[in-house]
C-alpha positions as a printed NumPy array, in Angstrom:
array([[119.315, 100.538,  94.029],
       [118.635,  98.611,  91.305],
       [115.698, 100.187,  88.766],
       [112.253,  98.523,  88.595],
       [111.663,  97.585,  85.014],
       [108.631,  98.889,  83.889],
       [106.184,  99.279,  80.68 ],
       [107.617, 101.648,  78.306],
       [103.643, 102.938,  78.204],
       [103.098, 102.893,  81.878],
       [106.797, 104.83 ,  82.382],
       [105.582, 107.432,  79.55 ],
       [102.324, 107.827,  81.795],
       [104.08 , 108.285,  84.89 ],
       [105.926, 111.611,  83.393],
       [102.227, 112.788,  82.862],
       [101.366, 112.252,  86.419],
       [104.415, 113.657,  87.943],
       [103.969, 116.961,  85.542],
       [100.283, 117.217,  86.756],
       [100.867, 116.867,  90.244],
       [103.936, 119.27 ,  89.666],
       [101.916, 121.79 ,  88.803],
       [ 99.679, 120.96 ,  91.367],
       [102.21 , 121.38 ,  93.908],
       [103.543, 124.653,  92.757],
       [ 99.438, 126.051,  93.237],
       [ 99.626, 124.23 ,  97.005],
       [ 97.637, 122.161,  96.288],
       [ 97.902, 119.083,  98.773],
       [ 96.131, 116.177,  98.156],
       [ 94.165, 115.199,  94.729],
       [ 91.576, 112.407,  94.156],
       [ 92.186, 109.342,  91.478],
       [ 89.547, 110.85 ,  89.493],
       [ 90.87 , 114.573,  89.245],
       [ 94.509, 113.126,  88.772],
       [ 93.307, 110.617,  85.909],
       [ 91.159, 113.352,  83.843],
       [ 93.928, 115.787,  83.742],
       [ 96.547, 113.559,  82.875],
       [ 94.006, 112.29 ,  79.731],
       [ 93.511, 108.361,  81.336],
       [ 90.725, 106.278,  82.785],
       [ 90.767, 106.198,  86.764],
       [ 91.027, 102.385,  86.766],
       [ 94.595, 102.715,  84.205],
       [ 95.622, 105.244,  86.579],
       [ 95.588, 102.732,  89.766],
       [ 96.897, 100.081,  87.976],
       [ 99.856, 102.148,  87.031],
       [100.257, 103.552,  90.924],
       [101.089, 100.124,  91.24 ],
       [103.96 ,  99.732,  89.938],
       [105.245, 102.568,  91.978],
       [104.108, 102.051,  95.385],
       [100.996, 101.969,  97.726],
       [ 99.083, 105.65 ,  97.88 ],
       [ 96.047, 107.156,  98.848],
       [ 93.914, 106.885, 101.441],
       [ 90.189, 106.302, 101.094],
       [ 88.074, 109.355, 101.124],
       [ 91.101, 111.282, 101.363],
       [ 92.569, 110.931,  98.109],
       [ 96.572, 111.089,  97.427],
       [ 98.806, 113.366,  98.978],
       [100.571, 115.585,  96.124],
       [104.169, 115.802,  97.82 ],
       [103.863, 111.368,  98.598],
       [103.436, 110.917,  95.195],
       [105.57 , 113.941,  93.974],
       [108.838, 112.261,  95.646],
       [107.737, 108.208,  94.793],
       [106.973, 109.013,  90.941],
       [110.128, 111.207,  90.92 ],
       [112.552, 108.332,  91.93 ],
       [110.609, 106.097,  89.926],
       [110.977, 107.479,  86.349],
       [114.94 , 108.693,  87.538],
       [114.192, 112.099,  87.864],
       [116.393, 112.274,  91.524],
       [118.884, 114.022,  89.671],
       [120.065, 116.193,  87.081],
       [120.616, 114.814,  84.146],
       [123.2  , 116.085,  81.643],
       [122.27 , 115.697,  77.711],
       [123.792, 116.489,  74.25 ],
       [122.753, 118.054,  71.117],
       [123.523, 116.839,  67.871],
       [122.772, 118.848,  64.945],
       [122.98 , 122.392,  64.865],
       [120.541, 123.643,  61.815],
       [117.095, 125.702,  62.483],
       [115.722, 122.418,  64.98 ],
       [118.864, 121.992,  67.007],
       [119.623, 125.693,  67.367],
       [115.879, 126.006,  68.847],
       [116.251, 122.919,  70.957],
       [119.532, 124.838,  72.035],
       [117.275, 127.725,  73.401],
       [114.164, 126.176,  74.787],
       [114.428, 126.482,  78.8  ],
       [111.968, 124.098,  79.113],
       [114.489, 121.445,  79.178],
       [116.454, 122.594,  82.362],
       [113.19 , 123.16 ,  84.623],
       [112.812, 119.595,  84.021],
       [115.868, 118.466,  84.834],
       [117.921, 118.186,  81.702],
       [120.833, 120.349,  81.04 ],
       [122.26 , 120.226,  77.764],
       [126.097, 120.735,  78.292],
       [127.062, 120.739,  74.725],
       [126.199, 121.048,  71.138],
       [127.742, 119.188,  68.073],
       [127.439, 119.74 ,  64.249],
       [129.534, 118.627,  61.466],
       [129.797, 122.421,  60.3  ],
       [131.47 , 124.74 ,  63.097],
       [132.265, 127.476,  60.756],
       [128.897, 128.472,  59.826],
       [127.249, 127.553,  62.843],
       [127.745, 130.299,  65.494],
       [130.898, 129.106,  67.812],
       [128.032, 129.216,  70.726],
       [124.414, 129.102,  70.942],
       [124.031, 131.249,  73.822],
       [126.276, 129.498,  76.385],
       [126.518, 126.463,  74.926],
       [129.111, 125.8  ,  72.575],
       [128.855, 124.446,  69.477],
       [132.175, 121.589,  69.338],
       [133.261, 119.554,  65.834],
       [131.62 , 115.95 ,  65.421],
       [135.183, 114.894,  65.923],
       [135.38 , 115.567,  69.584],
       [132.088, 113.407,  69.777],
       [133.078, 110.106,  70.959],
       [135.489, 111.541,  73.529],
       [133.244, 114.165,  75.417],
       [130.237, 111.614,  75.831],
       [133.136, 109.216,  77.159],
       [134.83 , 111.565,  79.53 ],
       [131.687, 113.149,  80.793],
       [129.524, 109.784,  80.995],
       [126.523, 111.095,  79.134],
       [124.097, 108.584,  78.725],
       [121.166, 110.748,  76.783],
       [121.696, 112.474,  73.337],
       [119.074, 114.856,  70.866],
       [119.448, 113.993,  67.485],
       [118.548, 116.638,  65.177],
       [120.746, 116.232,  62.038],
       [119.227, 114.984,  58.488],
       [118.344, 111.735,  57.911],
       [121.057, 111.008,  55.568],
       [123.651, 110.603,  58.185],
       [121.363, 109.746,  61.794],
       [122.28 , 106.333,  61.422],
       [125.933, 106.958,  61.235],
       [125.821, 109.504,  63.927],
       [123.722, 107.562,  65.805],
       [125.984, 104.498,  65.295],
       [128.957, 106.876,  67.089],
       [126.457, 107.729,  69.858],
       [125.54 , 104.058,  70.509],
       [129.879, 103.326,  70.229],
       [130.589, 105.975,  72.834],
       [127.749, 104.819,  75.286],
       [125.033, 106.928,  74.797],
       [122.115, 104.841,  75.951],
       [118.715, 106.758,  75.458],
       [118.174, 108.985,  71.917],
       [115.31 , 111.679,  71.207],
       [115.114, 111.66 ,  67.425],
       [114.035, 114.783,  65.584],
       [115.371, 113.264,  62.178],
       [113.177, 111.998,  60.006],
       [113.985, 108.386,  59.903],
       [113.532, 105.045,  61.973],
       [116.747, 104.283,  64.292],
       [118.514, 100.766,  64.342],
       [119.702, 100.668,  67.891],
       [120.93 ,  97.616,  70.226],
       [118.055,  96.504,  72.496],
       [119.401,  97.809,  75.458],
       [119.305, 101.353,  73.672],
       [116.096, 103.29 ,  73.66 ],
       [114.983, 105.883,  70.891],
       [111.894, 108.035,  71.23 ],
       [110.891, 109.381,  67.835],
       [109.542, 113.153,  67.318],
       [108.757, 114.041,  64.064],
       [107.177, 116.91 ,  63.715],
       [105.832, 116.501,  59.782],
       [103.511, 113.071,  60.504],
       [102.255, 114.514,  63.395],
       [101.126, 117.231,  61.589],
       [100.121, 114.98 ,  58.466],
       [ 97.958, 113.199,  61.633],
       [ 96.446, 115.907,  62.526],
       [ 95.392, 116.845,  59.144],
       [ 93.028, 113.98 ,  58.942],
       [ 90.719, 115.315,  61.317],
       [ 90.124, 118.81 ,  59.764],
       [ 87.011, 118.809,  57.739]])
């Protein structure tokens, strides 16, 4: 089945709707109006509709939208039908915690391995992942068709490892280094860093 293209904005507010209605279904919870969706998901009703659109028809009037419907339609919509395998690369204080947040797997994402140009001070594993030599790089993502990479190195070198991730078919990054990605257009980088959001932040503390 070939994949709808969407808005990157409208696919970033889908994942907000499918957590919401996630957690709705884990409390039984089995239908939920436009309204109650929209306010806990942080949009306006009317946004909400017009990004249900792009998904499917839903809802019934007076009824509202049944939380399993839309559960299983957003679900294949953003490609969350299956597990999907990730790597780590960059092993400092950032990557080791990214190595041992659990959040990742209830989603969906496993991270199967770890890289770091420095795999004789870093620990040999991080738990049960293990920690492999930038060397093997290219190869693993190859061999195991891994299509999604976390890049937590410094920004003196993302480019370059980036550049290998891009060579060996990596084809979405989330970048924790400090630094603005050149990718091919058909590669997609989200960008999380953590000091200008707090810097953003800071301008509303009086």
């Amino acid at each position: 089945m070939v994949k709808q293209e969407l808005p990157r904005k409208a696919i970033y507010r889908l994942s907000l709707y499918y957590r919401t209605l996630q957690r709705l279904r884990q409390n039984e919870v089995p239908t939920v109006s436009s309204a109650t969706l929209a306010k806990a998901a942080g949009v306006k009703p009317t946004q909400l509709r017009k990004d249900l659109t792009y998904v499917g028809q839903f809802g019934t009037r007076g009824l509202g939208y049944s939380v399993e419907e839309m559960c299983v339609k957003l679900s294949a919509a953003i490609g969350r039908t299956s597990f999907q395998p990730v790597i780590l690369v960059g092993m400092g204080n950032l990557g080791s915690a990214l190595a041992r947040y659990d959040g990742f797997a209830k989603e969906g994402f496993e991270i199967i391995a770890a890289f770091d140009a420095d795999t004789i001070r870093r620990p040999a594993a991080e738990g049960a992942l293990r920690v492999r030599a930038m060397s093997g790089l290219k190869e693993f993502v190859r061999k195991q068709s891994i299509k999604m990479a976390i890049l937590a190195v410094p920004a003196t070198v993302a480019q370059e490892v980036t550049n290998d991730l891009v060579d060996a078919g990596i084809q979405a990054i989330l970048n924790f280094s400090p630094t603005v990605l050149q990718v091919p257009p058909l590669v997609f980088v989200n960008n999380v860093d953590l000091a200008i959001e707090l810097e953003n932040l800071s301008y509303f503390i009086r």
